[in-house]
C-alpha positions as CSV (number, residue, x, y, z in Angstrom):
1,X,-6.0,-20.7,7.6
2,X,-5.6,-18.8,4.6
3,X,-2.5,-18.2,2.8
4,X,-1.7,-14.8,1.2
5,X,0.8,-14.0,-1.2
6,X,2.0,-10.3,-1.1
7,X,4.3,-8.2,-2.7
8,X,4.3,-4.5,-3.6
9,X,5.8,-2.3,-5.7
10,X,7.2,-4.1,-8.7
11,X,7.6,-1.3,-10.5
12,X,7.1,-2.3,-13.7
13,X,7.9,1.0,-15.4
14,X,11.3,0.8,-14.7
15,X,12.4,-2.7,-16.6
16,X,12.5,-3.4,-20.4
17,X,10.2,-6.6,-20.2
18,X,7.8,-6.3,-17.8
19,X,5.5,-9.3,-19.3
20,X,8.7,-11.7,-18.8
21,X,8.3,-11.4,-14.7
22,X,6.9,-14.6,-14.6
23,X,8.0,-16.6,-11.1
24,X,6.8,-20.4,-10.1
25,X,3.6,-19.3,-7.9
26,X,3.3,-20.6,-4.2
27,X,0.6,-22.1,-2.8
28,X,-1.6,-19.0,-1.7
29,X,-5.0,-18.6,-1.6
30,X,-5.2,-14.2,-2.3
31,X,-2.7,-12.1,-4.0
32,X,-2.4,-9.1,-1.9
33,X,-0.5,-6.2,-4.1
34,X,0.9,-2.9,-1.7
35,X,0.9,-0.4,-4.5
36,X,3.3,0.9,-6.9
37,X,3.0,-2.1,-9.5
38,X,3.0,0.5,-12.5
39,X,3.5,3.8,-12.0
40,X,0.4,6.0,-13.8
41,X,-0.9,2.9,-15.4
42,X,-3.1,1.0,-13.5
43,X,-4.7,-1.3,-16.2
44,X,-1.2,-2.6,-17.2
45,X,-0.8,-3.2,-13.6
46,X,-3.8,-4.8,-13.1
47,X,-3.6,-7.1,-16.4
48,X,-0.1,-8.2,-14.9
49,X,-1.7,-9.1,-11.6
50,X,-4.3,-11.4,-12.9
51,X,-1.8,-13.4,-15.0
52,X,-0.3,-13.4,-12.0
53,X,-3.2,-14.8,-9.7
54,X,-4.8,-16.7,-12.7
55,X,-8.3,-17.1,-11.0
56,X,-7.6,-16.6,-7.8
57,X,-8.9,-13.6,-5.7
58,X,-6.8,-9.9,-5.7
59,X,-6.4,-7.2,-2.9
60,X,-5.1,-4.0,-4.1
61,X,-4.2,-0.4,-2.9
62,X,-2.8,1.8,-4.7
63,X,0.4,3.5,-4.3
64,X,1.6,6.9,-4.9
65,X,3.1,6.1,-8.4
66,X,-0.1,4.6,-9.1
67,X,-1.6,7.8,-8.8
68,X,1.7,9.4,-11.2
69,X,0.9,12.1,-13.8
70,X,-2.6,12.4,-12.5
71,X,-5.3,13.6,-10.3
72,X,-6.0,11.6,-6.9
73,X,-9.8,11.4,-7.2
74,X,-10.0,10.7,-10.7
75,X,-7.2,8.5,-10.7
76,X,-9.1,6.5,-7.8
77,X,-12.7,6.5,-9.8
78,X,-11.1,5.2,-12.8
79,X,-9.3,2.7,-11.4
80,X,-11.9,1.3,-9.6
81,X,-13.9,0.7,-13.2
82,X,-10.6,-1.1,-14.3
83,X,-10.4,-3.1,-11.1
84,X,-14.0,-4.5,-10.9
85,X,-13.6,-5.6,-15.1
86,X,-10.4,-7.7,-13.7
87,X,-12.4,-8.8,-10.6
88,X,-9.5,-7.4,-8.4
89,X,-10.5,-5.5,-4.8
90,X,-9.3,-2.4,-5.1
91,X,-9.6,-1.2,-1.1
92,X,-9.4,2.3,-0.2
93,X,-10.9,3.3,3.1
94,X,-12.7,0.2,2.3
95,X,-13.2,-3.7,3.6
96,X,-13.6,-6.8,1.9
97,X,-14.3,-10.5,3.2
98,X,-11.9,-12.7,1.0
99,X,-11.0,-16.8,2.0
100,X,-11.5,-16.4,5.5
101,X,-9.7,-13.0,5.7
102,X,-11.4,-9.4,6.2
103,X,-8.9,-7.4,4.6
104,X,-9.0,-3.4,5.1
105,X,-6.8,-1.3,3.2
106,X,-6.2,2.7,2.0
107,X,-3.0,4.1,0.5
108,X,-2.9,5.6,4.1
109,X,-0.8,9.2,2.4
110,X,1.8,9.9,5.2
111,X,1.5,12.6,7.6
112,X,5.4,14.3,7.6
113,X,5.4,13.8,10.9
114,X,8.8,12.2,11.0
115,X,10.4,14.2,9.0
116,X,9.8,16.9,11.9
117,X,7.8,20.3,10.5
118,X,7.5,21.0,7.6
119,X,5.7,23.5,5.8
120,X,1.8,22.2,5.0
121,X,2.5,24.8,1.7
122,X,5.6,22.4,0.7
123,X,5.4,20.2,-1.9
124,X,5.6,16.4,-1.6
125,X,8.1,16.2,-5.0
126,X,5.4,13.8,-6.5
127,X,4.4,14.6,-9.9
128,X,0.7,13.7,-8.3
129,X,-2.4,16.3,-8.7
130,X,-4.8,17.2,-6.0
131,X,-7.9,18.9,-6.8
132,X,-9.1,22.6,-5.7
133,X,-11.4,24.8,-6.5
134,X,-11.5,25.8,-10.2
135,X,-8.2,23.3,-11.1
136,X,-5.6,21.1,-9.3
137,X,-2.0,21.9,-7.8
138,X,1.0,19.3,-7.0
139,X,0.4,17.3,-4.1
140,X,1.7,19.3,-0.8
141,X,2.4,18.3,3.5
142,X,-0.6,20.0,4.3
143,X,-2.8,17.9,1.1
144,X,-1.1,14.7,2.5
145,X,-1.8,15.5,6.0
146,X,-5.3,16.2,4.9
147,X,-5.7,12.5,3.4
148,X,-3.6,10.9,5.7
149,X,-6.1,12.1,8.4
150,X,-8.9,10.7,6.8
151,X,-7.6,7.9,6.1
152,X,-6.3,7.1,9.7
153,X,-10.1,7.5,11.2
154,X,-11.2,5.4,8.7
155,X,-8.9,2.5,9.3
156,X,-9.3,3.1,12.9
157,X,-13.4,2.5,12.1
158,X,-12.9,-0.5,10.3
159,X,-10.2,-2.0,12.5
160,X,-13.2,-1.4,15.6
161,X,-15.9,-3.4,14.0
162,X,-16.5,-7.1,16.0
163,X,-16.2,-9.9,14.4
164,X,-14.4,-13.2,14.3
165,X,-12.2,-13.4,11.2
166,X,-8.6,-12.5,11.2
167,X,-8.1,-9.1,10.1
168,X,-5.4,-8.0,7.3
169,X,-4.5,-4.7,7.0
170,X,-2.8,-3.5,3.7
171,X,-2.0,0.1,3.1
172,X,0.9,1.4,0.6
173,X,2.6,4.2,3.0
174,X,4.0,2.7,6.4
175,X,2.5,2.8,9.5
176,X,5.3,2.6,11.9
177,X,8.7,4.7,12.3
178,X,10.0,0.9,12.8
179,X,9.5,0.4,9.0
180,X,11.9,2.8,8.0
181,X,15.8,2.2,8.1
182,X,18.0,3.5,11.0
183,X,19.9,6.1,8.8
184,X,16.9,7.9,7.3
185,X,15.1,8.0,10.6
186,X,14.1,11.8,11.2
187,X,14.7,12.4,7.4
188,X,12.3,13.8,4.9
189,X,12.5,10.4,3.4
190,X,11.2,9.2,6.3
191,X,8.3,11.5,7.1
192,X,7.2,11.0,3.2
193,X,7.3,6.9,3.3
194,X,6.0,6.6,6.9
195,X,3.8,7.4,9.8
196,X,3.3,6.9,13.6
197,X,0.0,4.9,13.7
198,X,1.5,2.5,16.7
199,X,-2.3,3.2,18.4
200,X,-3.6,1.1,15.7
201,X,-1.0,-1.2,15.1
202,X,-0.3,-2.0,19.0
203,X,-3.7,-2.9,19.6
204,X,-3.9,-6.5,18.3
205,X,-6.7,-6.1,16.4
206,X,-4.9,-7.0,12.6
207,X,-3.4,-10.4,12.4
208,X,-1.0,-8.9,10.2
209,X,-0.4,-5.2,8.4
210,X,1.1,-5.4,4.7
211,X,2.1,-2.5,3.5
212,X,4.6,-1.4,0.8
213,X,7.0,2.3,-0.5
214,X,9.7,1.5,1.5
215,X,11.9,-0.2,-0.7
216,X,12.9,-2.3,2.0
217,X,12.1,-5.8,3.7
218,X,10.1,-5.2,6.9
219,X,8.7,-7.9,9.2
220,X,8.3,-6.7,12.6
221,X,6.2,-7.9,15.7
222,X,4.1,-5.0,17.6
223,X,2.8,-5.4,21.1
224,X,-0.3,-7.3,21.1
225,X,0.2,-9.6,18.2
226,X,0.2,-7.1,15.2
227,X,2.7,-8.3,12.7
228,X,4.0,-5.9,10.1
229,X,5.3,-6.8,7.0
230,X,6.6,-5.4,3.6
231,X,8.1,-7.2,0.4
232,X,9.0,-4.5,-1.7
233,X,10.7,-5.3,-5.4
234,X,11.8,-1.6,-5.7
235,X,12.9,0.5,-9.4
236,X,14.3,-1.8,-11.1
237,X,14.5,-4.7,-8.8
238,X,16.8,-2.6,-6.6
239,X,15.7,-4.7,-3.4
240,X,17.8,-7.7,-3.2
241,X,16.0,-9.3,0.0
242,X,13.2,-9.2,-2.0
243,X,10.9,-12.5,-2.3
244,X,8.9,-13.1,-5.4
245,X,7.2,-16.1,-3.8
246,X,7.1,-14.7,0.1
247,X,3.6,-16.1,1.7
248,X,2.4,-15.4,5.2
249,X,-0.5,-17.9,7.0
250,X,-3.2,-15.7,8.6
């Protein structure tokens, strides 16, 4: 049984001394980090990590605000350089065999579903570039939907393959209306931190789904032994249920 300590978005950007977060470290055998651990500044955030983990192994997605003040694909290229010299698995559409584990992971962009319809021409309100022909243009629904879509058949791939070893699924976005709080249900809020993926999350096939961007505790059960979980710092440690030393047996 392996023991995996996760947390997500510690948001480093937002304190005065980031170096001083410095808590007494469980017993865990992989770090698993949901994203948003330094917003457009993922060396920082990865150097953090490893003093962190010390020598122990690192799964990583990155979050939104990972990919702040940039473009998405060579935000993703460069930080896969930077995660390999810290020997951290940066997964995005992507598996990994780690202490027993196979861990699958992809930011997992949301689709806007539940924020109802909006416009595929609207923009997110992330300060995030996408590329197009000849430049690149804020992030919008319809460049979201676009990844989120990939990114859904993907997981859906991996999450299909046989095999014997617990799976662990970490994505930064959501993937169940569940995850978000009872007053921003049906909100924009909601359709930007979460989507509907309760084919892939009711199936049993993950042991456990860590994900992050909510802001807000989650640990739910799904149908078929899915468990879902999220232990989210937030700006400026702004999430009081948060635990720096939270570890889940898988």
């Amino acid at each position: 049984m392996s023991r995996l300590w996760f947390l997500s978005d510690l948001h480093f950007e937002t304190i005065p001394y980031p170096e001083a977060f410095d808590p007494a470290r469980p017993d865990f055998d992989v770090l698993v980090a949901a994203g948003d651990i330094w917003e457009a500044d993922t060396l920082r955030a990865f150097r953090l990590l490893r003093a962190l983990a010390g020598s122990k192994p690192i799964v990583f997605v990155m979050g939104n605000h990972e990919h702040w003040n940039g473009e998405i694909n060579e935000n993703l290229a460069t930080a896969k350089l930077l995660a390999a010299q810290s020997e951290i698995s940066l997964l995005e559409e992507s598996s990994a065999v780690i202490a027993g584990c196979r861990f699958v992971g992809a930011t997992l962009w949301s689709d806007y579903t539940l924020a109802g319809d909006p416009s595929c021409r609207a923009e997110t309100g992330e300060q995030v570039d996408v590329q197009h022909a000849g430049g690149s243009h804020l992030i919008t629904v319809g460049d979201a939907r676009r990844l989120h879509a990939r990114s859904r058949s993907r997981l859906g791939e991996l999450l299909s393959q046989p095999g014997s070893m617990p799976v662990v699924v970490v994505t930064h976005h959501a993937p169940h209306p569940a995850c978000i709080a009872e007053p921003d249900r049906g909100t924009w809020a909601a359709g930007n931190s979460a989507s509907d993926l309760s084919d892939l999350t009711d199936q049993g096939k993950a042991a456990v789904w860590i994900h992050g961007h909510v802001h807000r505790s989650v640990n739910i059960q799904r149908p078929n032994g899915t468990r879902i979980i999220c232990n989210p710092n937030g700006p400026l440690f702004c999430n009081t249920a948060f635990d720096e030393r939270l570890v889940v047996l898988v």
